[in-house]
N, C-alpha and C positions, 0 to 999 in steps of 0.2 A: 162870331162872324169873322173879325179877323184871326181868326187861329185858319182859315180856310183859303186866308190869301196868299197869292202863288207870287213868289220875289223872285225879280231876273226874267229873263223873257226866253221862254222854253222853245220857242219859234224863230229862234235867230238865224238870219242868213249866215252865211261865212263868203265873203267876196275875195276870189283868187288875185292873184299879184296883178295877171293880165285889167280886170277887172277896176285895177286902183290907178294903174297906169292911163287906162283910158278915159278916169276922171282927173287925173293930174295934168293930161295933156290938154282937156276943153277948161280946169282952171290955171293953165297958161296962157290960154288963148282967152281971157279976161271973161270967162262968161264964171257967172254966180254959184254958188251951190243948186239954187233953186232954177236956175235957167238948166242945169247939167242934167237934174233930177227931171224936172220938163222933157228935154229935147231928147232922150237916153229912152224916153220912156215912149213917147211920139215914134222914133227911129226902130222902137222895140229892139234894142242893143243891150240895156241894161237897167233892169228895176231894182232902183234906189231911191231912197229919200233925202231930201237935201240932210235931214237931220244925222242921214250917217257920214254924207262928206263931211261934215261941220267935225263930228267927233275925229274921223280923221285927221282933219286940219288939226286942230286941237292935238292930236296925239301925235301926230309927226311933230308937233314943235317942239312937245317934252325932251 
């Protein structure tokens, strides 16, 4: 059974520069990951899950 499990996620978006800029700019503008991921998706602009701004945050600070 696990020799059938699939590692790394074969589905991955890739979000262009445009894409990161427009989440950098609404968390300037003090709103959450999770409010970003909400309101992006409401607005149908941009489907994201807060879990990939977090990794961003995260890897811009490296």
């Amino acid at each position: 059974m696990a020799d059938s499990r699939v590692y790394g996620n074969t589905n991955s978006v890739k979000f262009t520069p445009s894409d990161w800029n427009l989440v950098e700019g609404l968390l300037k503008g003090n709103l959450s990951p999770e409010q970003i991921a909400t309101r992006t998706s409401i607005e149908k602009t941009l489907s994201i899950c807060h879990e990939s701004i977090y990794g961003h945050i995260h890897k811009d600070k490296k």
